[in-house]
Residue frames relative to the residue before (quaternion, step in Angstrom):
aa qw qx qy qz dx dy dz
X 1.0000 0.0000 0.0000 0.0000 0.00 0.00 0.00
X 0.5881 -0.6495 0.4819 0.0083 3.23 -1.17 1.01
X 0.1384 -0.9483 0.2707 0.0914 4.12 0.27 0.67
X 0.6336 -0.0013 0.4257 0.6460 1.92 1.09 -2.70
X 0.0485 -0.7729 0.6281 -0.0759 3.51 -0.77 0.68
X 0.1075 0.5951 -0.7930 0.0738 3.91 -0.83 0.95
X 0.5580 0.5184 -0.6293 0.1546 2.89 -2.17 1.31
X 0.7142 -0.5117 0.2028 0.4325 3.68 -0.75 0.06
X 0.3731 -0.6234 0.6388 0.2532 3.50 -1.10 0.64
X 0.3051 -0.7270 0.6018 -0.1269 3.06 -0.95 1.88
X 0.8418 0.1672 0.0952 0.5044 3.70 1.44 -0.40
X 0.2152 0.8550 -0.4717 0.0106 3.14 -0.52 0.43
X 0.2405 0.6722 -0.6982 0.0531 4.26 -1.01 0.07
X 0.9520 -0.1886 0.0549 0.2348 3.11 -1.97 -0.19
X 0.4046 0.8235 -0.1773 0.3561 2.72 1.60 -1.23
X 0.7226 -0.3390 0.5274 0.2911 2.47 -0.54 -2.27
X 0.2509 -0.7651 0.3799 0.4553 3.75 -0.36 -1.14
X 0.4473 -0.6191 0.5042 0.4030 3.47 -1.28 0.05
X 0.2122 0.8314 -0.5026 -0.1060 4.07 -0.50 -0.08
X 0.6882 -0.6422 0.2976 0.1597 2.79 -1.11 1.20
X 0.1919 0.9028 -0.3846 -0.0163 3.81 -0.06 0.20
X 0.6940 0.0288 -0.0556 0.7172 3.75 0.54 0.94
X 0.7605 -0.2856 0.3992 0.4251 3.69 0.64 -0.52
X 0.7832 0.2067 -0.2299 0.5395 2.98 0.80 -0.37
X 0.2407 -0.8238 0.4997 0.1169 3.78 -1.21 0.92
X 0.4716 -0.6300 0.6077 0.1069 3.34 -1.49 1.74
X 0.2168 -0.6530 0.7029 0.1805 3.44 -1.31 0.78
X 0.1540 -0.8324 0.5293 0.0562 3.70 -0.63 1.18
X 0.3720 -0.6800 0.5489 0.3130 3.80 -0.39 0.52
X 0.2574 0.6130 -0.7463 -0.0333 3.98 -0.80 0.30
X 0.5102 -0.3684 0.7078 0.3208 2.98 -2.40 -0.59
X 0.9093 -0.0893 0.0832 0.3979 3.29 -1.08 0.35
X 0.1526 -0.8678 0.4728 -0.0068 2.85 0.76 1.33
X 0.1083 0.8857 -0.4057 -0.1980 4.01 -0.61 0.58
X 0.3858 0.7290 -0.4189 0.3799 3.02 1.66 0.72
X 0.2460 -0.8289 0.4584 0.2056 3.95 -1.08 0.77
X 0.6116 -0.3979 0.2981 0.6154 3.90 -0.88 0.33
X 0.6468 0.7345 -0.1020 0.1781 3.41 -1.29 0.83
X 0.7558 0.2690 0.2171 0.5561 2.15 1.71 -1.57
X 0.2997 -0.8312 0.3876 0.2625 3.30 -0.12 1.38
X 0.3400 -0.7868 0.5079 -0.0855 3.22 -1.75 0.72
X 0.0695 -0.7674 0.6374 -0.0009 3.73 -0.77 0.89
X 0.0756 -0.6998 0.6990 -0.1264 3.23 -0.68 1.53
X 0.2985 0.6934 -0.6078 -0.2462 2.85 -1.91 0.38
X 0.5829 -0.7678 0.2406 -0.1129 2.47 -2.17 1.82
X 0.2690 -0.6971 0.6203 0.2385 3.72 -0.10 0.98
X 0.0948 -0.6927 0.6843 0.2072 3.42 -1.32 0.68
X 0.3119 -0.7893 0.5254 0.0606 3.44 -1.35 0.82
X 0.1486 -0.8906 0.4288 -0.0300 3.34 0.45 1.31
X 0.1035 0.8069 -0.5768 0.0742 4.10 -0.25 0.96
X 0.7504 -0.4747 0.2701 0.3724 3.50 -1.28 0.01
X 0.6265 0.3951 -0.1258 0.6600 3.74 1.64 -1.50
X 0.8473 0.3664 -0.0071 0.3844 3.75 0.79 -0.92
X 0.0439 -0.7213 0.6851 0.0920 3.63 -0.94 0.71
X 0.0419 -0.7737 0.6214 -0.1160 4.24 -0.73 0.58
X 0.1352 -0.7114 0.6885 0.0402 3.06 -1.00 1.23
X 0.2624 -0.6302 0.7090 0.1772 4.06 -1.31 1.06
X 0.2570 -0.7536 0.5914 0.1279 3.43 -1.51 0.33
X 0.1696 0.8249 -0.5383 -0.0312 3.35 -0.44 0.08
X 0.0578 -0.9314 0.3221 0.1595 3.78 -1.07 -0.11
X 0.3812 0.4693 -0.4727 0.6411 2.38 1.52 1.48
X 0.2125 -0.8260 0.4565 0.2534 3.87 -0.35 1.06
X 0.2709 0.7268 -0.4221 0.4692 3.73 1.54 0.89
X 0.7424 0.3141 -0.0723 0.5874 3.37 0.60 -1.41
X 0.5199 0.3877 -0.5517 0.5244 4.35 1.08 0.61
X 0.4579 0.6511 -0.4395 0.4162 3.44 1.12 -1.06
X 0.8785 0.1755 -0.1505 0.4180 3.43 -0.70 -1.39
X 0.5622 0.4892 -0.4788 0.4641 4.02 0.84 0.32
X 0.4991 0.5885 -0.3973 0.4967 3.80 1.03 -0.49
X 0.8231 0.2045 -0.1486 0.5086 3.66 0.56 -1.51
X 0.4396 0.5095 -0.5776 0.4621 3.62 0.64 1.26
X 0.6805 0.4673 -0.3144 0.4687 3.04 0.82 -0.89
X 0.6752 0.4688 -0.4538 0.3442 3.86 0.73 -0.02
X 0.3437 0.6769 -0.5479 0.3515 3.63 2.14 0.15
X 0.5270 -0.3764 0.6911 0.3208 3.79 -1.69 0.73
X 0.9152 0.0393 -0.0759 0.3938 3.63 -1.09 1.69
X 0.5523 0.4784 -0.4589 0.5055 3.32 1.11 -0.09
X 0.1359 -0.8396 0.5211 0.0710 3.80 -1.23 0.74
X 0.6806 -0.2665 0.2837 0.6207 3.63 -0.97 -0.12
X 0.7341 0.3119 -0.4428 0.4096 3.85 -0.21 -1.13
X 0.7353 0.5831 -0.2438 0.2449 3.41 -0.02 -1.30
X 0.4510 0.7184 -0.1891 0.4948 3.19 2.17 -0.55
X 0.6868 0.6450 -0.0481 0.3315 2.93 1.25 -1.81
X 0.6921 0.5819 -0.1067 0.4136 2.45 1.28 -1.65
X 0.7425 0.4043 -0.1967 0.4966 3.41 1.12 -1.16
X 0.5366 0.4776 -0.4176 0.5564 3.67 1.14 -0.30
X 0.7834 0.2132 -0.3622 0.4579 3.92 0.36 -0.38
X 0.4506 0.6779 -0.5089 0.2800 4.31 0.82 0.22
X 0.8128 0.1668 0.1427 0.5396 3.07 0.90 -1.51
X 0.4589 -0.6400 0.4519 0.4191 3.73 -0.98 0.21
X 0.7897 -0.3749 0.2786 0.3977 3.57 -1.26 0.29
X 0.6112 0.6020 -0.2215 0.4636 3.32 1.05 -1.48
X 0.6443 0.6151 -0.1863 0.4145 3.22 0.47 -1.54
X 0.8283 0.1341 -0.1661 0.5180 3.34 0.62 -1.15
X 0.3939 0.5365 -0.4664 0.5826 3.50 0.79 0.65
X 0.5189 0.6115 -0.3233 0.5023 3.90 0.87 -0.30
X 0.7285 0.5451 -0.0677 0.4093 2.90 0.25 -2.54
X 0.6806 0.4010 -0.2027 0.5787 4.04 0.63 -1.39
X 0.6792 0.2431 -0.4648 0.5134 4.12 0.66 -0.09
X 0.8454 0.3842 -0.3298 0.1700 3.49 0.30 -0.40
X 0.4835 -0.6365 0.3941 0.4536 3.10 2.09 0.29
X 0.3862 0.6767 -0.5122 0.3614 3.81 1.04 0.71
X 0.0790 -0.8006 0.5884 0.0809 3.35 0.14 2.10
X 0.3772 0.7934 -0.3862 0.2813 4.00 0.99 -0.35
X 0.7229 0.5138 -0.2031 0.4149 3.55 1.08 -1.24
X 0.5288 0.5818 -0.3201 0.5286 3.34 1.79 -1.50
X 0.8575 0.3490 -0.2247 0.3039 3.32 -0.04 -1.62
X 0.6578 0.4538 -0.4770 0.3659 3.93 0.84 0.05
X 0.6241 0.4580 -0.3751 0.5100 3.54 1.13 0.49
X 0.6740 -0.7016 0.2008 0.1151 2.86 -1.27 1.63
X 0.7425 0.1189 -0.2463 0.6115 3.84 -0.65 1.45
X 0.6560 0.4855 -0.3919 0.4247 3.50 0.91 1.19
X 0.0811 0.9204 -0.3769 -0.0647 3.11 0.07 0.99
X 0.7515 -0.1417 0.1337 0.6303 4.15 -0.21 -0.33
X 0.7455 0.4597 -0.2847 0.3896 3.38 -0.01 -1.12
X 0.5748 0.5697 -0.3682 0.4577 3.73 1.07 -1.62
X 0.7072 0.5318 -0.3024 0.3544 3.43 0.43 -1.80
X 0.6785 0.5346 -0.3918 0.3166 3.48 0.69 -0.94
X 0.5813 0.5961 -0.2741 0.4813 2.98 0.93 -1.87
X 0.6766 0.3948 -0.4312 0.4476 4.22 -0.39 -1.13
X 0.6273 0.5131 -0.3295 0.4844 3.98 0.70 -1.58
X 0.6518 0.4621 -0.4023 0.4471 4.29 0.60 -0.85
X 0.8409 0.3263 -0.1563 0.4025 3.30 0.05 -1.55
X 0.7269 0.1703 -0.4142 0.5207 4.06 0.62 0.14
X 0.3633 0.5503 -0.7376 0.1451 3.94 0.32 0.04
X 0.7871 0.3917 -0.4137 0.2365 3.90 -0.31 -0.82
X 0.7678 0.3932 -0.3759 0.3386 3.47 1.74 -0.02
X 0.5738 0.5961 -0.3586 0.4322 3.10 1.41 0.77
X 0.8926 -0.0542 -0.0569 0.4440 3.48 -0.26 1.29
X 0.2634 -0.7860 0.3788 0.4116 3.14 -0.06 -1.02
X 0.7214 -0.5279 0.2874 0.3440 3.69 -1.37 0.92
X 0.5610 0.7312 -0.2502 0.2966 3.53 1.36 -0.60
X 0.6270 0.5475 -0.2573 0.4908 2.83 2.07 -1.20
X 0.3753 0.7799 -0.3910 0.3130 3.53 1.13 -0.49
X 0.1139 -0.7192 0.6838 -0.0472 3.74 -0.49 1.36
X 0.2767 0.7363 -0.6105 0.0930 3.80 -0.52 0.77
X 0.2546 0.7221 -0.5733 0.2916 3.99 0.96 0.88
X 0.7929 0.3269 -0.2868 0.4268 3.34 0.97 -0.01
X 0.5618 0.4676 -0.4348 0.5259 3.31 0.67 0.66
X 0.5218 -0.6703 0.4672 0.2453 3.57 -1.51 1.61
X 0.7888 0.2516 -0.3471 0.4405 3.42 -1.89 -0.01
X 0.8956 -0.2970 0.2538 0.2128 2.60 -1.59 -0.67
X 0.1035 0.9260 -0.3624 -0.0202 3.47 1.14 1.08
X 0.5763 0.4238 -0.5452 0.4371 3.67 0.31 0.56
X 0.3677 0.6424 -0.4576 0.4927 4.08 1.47 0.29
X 0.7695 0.5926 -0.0490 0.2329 2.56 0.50 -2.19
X 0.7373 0.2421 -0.0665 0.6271 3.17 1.50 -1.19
X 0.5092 0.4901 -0.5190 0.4809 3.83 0.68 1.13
X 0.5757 0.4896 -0.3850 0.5298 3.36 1.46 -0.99
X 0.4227 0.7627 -0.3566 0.3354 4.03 0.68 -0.62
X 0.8762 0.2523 0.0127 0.4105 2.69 0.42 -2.21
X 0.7487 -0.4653 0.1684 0.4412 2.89 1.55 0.96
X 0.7124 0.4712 -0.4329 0.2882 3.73 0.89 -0.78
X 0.8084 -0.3872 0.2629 0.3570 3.76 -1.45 0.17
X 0.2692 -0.8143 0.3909 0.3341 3.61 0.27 0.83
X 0.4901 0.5823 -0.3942 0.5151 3.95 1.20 -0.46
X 0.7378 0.4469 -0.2681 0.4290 3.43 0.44 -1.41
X 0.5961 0.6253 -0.2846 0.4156 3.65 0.94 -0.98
X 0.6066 0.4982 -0.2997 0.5423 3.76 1.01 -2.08
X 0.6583 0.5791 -0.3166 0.3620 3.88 0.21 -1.16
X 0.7172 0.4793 -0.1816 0.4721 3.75 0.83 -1.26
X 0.6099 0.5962 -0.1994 0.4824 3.45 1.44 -1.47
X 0.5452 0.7478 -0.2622 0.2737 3.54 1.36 -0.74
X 0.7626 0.1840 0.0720 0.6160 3.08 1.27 -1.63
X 0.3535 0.6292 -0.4806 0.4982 3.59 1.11 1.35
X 0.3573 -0.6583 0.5636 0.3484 4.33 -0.33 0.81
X 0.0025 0.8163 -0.5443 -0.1933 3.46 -0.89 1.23
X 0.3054 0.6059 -0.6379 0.3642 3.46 0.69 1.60
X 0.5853 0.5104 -0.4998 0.3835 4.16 0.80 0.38
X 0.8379 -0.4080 0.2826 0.2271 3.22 -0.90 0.39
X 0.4839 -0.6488 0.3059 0.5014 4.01 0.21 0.75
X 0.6260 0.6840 -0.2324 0.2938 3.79 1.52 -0.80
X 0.6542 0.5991 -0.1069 0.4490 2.53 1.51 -1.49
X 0.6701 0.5137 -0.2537 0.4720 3.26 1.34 -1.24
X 0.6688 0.5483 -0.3102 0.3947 3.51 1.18 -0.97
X 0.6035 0.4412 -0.2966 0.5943 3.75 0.94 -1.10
X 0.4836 0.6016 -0.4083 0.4873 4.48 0.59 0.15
X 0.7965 0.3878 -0.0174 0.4636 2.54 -0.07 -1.80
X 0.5042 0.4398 -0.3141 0.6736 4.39 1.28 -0.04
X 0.6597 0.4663 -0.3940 0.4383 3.77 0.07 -0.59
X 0.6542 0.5345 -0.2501 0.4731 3.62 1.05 -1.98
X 0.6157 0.5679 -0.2908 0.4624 3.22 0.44 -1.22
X 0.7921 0.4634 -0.2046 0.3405 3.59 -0.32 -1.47
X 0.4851 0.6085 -0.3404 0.5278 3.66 1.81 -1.09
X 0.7323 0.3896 -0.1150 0.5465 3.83 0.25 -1.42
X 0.2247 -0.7931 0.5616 0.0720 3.74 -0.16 1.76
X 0.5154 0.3748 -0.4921 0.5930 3.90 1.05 0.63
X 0.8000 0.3513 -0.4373 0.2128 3.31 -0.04 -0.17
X 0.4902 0.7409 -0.2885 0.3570 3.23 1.75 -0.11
X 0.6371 0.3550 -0.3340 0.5971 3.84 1.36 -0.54
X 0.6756 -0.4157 0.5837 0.1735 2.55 -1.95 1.41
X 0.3138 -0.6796 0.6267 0.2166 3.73 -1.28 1.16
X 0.6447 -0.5321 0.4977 0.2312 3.29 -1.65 1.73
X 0.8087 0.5224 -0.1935 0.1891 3.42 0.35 -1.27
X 0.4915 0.7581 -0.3516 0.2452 3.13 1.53 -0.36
């Protein structure tokens, strides 16, 4: 496996670059690449290993391999689509987006639509940060509803759980409850198709 790679970019187009390393030159997948022929380079490199296909990703910030590694562990989410989201938005940002159930960011970036967004926002919300950090005092109605239905869970199934939760704790408290209840009950845990 492939990590890390320091040496001169020997190449370069849409793609990606070529760089040179001992002699011998890696073709690296990036986004917006801003590095020119010439110039030396530290990358580091997810390797992507398939049946027809071997593919190195680049990146150079080892924050932004981090959170492309754990897209890729989304059911359906691939190398491009990875890309994509590691080069839409900064790391933070989407570490933001996945606690706050912000399906908007997923879906204005290209070959993501509702469902994708949901699914990436379902399967990493518990490994991103934690719910605690959640700040929703400004938002109207009912926002710990508001933001389970978000994150995707069944809004019937959600009102039903929310029922028998003390709403004199805190909007956090009620949310990180009301994720435990949920998660116990293996229907109440998929995201509803129908939405």
């Amino acid at each position: 496996m492939i990590g890390y790679l320091k040496g001169k970019v020997i190449d370069r187009d849409l793609a990606g670059v070529v760089v040179e390393v001992g002699g011998v030159g890696y073709a690296v997948r990036m986004v917006n690449s801003k590095w020119q022929v010439g110039e030396e380079i530290e990358l580091w490199v997810h390797t992507h290993v398939r049946e027809d296909e071997l593919c190195l990703y680049g990146f150079a910030d080892k924050k932004e391999l981090r959170m492309f590694e754990l897209l890729l562990t989304v059911n359906g989410v691939g190398p491009k689509v990875a890309m994509t989201v590691v080069a839409g938005a900064s790391v933070a940002r989407i570490e933001e987006a996945i606690a706050r159930a912000d399906v908007a960011l997923f879906t204005g970036m290209k070959g993501l639509g509702k469902k994708g967004a949901q699914k990436i926002i379902i399967e990493l919300k518990n490994k991103i940060g934690s719910i605690a950090e959640l700040d929703l005092s400004a938002e109207g109605g009912d926002e710990v509803l508001e933001a389970l239905v978000g994150m995707g869970y069944e809004r019937s199934k959600v009102v039903e759980v929310l029922r028998g939760i003390d709403g004199g704790l805190s909007e956090e408290e009620r949310i990180k409850k009301a994720i435990k209840l949920i998660s116990k009950s293996s229907p109440y845990a998929k995201a509803s198709e129908d939405k």
